[in-house]
N, C-alpha and C positions, 0 to 999 in steps of 0.2 A: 630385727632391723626395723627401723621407725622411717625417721626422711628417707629415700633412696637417692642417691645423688648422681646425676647422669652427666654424658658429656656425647656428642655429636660428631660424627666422622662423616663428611659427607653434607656441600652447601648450599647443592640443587633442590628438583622442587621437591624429593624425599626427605631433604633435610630440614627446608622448611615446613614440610607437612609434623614431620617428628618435632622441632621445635616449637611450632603450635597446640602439638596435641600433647606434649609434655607440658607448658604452661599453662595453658588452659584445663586442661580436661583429666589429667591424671591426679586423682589423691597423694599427699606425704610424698611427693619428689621435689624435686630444685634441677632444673638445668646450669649447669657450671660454667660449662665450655665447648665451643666448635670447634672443629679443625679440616683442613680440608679442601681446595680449592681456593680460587680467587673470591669466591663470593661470600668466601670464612667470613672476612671482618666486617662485610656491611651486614650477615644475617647473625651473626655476636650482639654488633652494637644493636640493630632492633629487639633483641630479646634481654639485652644489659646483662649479657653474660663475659666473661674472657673468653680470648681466642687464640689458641695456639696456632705455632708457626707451622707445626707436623704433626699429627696423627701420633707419633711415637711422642711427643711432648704431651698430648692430652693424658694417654695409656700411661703416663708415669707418674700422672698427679696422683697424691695420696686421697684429694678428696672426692674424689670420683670413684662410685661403686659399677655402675652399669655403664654399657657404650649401646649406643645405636650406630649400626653404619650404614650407609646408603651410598656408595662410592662404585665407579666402574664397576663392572664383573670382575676383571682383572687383579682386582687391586684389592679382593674381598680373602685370598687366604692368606696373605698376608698381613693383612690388617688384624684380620680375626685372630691368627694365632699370635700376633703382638700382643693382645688384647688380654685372652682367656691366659698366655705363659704372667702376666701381670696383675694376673687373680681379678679381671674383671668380669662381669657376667655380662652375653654379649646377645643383643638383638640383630640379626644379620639377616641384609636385602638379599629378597633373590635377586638373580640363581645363587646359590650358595656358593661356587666357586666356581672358577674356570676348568676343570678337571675332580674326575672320581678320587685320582691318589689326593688331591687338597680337600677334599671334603672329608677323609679318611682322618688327615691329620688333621683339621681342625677335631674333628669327636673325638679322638684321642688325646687331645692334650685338654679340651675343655674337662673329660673325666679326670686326667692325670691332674689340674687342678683345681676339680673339685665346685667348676663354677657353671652356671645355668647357659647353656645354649637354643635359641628360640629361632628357628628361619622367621623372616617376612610375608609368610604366602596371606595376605592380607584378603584375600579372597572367602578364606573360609571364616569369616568374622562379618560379611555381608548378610545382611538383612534376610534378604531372598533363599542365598545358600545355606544359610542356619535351620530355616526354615526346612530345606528341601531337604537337607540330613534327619532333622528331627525325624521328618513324616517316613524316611525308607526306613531308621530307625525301628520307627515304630509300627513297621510294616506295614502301612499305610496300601501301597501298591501293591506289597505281597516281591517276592525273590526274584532282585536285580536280575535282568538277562541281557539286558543291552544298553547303551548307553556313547553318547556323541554331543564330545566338546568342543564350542567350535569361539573364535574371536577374531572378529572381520573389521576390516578398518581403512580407510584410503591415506593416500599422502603416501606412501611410499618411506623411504629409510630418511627423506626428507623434514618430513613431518617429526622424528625424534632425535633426541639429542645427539649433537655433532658426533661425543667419545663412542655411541653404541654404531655407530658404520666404522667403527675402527676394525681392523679382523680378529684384532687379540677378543674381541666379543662377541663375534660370532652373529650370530641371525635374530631373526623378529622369534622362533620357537623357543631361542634360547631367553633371549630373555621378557618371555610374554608370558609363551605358550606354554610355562613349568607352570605355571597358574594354572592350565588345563589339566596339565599333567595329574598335578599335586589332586584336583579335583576330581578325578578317576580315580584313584587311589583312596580318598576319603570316602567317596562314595558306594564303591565296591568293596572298601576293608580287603581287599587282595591285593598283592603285589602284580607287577609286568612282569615275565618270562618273555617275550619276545616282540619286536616292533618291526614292520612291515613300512617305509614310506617311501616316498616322492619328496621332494623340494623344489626351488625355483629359484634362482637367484636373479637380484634388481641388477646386480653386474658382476663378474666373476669372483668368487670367496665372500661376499653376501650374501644373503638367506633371507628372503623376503615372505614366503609361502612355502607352508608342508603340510602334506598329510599325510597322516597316519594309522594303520591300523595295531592298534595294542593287544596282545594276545594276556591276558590275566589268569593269577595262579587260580581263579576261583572258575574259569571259562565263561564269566560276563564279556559279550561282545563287545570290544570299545573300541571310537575312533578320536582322531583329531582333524580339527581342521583351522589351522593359522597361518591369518593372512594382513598383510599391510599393504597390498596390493587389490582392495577391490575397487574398483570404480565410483566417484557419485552419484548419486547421492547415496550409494551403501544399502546393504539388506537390512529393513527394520531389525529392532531390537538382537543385532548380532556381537556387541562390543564384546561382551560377556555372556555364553547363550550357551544351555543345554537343553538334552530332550534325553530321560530317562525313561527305559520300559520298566514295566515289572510284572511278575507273572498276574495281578489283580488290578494293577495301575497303569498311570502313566504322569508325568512331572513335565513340565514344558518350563524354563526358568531361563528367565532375563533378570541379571544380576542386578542391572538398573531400571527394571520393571517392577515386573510382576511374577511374581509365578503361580502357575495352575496346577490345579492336577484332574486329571481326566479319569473318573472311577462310575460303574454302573451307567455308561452311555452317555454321562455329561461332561462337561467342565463346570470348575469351580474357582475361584479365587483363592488360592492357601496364604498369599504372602503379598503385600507391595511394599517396593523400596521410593520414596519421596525421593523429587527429581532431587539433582544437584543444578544447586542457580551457576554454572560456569560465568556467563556473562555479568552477573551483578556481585554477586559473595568471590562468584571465583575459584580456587583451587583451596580456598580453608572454607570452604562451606561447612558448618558447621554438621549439614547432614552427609558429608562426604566423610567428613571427619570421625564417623560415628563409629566406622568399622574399623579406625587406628587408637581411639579412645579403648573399645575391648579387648584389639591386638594387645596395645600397650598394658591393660589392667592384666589378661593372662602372666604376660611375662614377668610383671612386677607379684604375681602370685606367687608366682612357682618359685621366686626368690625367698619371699614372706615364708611361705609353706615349706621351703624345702625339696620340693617337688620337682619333676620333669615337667616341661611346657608343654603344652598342647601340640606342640610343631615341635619336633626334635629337629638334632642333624641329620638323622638316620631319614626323616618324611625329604629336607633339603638334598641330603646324597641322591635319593632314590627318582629327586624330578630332573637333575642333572644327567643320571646315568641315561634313565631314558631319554632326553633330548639329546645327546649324544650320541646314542644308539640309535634313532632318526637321522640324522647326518651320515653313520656312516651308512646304514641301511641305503639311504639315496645316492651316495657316492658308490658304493657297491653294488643297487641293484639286489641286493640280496637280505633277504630276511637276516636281523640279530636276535640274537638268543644271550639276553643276559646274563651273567654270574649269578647263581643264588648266594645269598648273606648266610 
């Protein structure tokens, strides 16, 4: 396959971020076409693509090879399995779906036809976090034993988009904190067997705050901690923030910093991520952009290649289940114990 030809599900600021990083930034594609909310036709006509009237009108062009979506939680296994039953290859926003049984059926039908499926966890394509894989990798620290992800943030369910305080989508962990999730799981190469937490809700059936303790198949201790409820002016460098042990190391890592690593009594600089200019570039800052530029080049590989992405639905199923197993764990008060696959 030479050009790839995409098309956009989804008109908010994922879609424009997709939109931008497909025309600019992506070798041999062509964006086609939007679909997808009110804001379809004005973010069509700025990138002089067509725009459909529905999601199921884009999925049925013939000249469209790939879909990116970025649409509600809700609104993602349906879309998806629209998508992949019409032989497209599908890039799909976390959380992967609203439910373990839709995340099932999408990887079932994406196998049954035979097309590429890539979650969104845009996290592990960060500057800082590539970095911080590489060095456990390469056993750097020496054998993970503990590990705490945490993303803090004020403004409350206010501060994000209207559709995510809807209940069909659930909390700030569900759709934040799969980013932390997915980030243990990378980290450790071990699955969760069991999640321990708390929650807080901004008002009843919201989910603002949780924490969490992750029990892993490898026994690295790991926790969560997300929040949309901290106070001003916010704990430095906590948007995106971990602090990994290891039995010879230690990893201190702000995704929008820097990260350290602390070996032989000192610290040292491993990695800086260059700010993003919010105020003047904005949200297509070209260095914000940097980490949907390699998102986007994996998925377009694994097409090329032939290949499984880097991010299957199997990594998407797995940030899901646990965040769900969080909720009920807080509603129950009692420790869950996952299904093993």
């Amino acid at each position: 396959m030479n050009t790839i030809r995409i098309g956009i599900v989804g008109a908010g600021f994922m879609g424009r971020t997709s939109a931008e990083t497909i025309t600019r930034y992506l070798s041999d594609t062509r964006l086609v076409a939007i679909a997808g909310g009110t804001r379809a036709p004005g973010l069509a006509a700025d990138y002089g693509v067509a725009c459909e009237t529905t999601p199921g009108a884009l999925f049925a062009r013939d000249d469209i090879d790939a879909v990116f979506i970025s649409t509600p939680h809700a609104e993602h296994a349906a879309q998806a399995l629209e998508a992949v039953r019409r032989g497209k290859h599908v890039l799909l926003d976390k959380p992967m779906a609203h439910t373990v049984p839709d995340c099932d059926a999408i990887i079932q039908a994406a196998r049954h036809s035979n097309v590429k499926l890539m979650i969104m966890f845009g996290q592990r394509f960060r500057t800082v976090n590539q970095r911080a894989y590489q060095l456990i990798q390469e056993g750097a620290i020496g054998r993970l034993t503990m590990i705490h992800s945490y993303c803090l943030n004020s403004g409350g369910l206010a501060s994000l988009p209207a559709w995510q305080s809807r209940p069909e989508n659930l909390g700030t962990l569900f759709a934040h904190g799969v980013h932390n999730i997915d980030l243990v799981r990378w980290f450790t190469g071990a699955e969760v067997e069991t999640v321990a937490a708390h929650s807080q809700e901004e008002k009843p059936g919201h989910e603002i705050s949780t924490m969490a303790v992750l029990g892993m198949t490898n026994d690295v201790l790991a926790s969560l901690w997300v929040s949309w409820n901290i106070p001003p002016p916010g704990f430095p460098s906590s948007g995106f923030s971990a602090r990994v042990v290891g039995e010879k190391g230690l990893l201190d890592l702000d995704a929008y910093g820097c990260l350290r690593l602390g070996k032989d009594g000192a610290w040292s600089i491993a990695a800086e991520q260059a700010p993003i200019d919010w105020k003047g570039k904005g949200a297509l800052d070209p260095v914000r952009l940097e980490a949907y530029q390699r998102q986007g080049n994996e998925f377009l590989s694994s097409i090329r290649e032939d290949r499984q992405p880097a991010i299957t639905g199997e990594d998407g199923r797995a940030a899901v289940a646990v965040a769900l197993a969080a909720y009920e764990s807080a509603k129950s008060r009692q420790t869950v114990r996952l299904e093993r696959r």
